[in-house]
Kinemage of the C-alpha trace (Angstrom):
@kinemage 1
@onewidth
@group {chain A} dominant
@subgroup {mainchain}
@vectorlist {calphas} color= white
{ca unk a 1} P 16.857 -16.890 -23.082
{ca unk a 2} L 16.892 -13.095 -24.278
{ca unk a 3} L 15.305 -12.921 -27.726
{ca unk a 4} L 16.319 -10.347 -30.228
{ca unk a 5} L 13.102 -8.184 -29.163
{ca unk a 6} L 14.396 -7.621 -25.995
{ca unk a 7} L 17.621 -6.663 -27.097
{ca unk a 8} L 16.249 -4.447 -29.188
{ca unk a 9} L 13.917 -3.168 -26.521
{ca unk a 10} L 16.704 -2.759 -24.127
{ca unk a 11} L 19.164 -1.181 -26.636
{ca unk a 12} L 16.080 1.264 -27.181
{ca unk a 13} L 15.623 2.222 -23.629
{ca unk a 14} L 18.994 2.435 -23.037
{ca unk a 15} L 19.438 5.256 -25.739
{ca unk a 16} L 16.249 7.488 -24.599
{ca unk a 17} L 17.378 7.131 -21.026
{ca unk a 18} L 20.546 8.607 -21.437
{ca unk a 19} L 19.341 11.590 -22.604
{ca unk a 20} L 22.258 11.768 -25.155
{ca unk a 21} L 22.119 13.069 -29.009
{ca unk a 22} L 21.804 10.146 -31.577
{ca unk a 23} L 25.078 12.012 -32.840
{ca unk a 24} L 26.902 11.374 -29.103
{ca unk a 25} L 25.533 7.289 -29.443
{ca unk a 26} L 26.770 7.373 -33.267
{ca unk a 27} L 30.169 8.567 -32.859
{ca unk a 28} L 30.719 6.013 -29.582
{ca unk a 29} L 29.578 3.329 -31.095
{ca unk a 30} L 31.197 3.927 -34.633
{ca unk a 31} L 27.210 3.486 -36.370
{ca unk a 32} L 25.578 6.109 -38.594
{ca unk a 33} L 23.611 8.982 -36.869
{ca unk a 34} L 20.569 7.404 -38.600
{ca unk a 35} L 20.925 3.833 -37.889
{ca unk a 36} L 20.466 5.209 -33.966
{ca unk a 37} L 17.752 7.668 -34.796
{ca unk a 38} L 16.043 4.952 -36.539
{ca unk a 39} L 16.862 2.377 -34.107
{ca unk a 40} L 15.430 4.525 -31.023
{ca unk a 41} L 12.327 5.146 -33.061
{ca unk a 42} L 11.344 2.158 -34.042
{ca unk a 43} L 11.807 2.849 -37.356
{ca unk a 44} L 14.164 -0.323 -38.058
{ca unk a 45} L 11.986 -3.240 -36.765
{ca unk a 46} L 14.819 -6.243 -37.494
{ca unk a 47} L 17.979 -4.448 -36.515
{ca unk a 48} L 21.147 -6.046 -36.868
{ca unk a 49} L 22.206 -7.964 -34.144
{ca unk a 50} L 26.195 -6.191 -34.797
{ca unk a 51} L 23.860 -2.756 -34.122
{ca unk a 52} L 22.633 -4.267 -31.085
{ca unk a 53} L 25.886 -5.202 -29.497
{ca unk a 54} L 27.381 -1.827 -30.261
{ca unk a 55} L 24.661 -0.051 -28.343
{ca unk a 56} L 25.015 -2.614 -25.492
{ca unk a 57} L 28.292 -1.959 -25.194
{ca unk a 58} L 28.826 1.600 -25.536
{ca unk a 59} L 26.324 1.788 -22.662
{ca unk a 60} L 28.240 -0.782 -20.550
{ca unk a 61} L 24.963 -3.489 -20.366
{ca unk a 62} L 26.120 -6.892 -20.848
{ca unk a 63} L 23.445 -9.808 -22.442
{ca unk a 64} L 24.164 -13.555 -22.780
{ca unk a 65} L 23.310 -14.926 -25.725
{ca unk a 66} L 25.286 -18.026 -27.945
{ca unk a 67} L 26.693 -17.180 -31.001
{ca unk a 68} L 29.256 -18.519 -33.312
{ca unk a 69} L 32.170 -16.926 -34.021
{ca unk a 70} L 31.345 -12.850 -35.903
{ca unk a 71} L 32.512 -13.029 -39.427
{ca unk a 72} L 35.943 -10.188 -39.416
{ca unk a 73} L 33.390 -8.222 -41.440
{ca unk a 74} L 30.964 -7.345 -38.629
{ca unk a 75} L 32.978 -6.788 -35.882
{ca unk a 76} L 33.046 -3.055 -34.707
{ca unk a 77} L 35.830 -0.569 -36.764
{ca unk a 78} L 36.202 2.439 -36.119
{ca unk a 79} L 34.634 5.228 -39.540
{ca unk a 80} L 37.618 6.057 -41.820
């Protein structure tokens, strides 16, 4: 089983190994530039698991976890 520290672990390695700008990461994965500077510094230490996914996704990694159904409210949209 994958626990959410290693999610957020991965999601963190993920965004320093791409070498990208937190703005590049923000704008693909429709988060705020400082939910992904604060994610990929540690800053947030219980990040949402919706944050997670987005990161996991934009970078094309893939995790198996069970979930229930994600409430309309939470699922990705893109910024107005």
């Amino acid at each position: 089983d994958v626990c959410s520290s290693d999610l957020k672990d991965l999601c963190i390695d993920l965004i320093h190994d791409s070498k990208k700008d937190y703005s590049e990461i923000a704008e693909g994965t429709y988060l705020c530039v400082t939910t992904v500077k604060n994610l990929a510094t540690e800053k947030t230490r219980f990040p949402r698991a919706d944050t997670l996914e987005r990161v996991l996704r934009y970078f094309g990694a893939q995790a198996s976890v069970n979930l229930t159904s994600l409430k309309a409210q939470y699922r990705p949209q893109p910024k107005e």
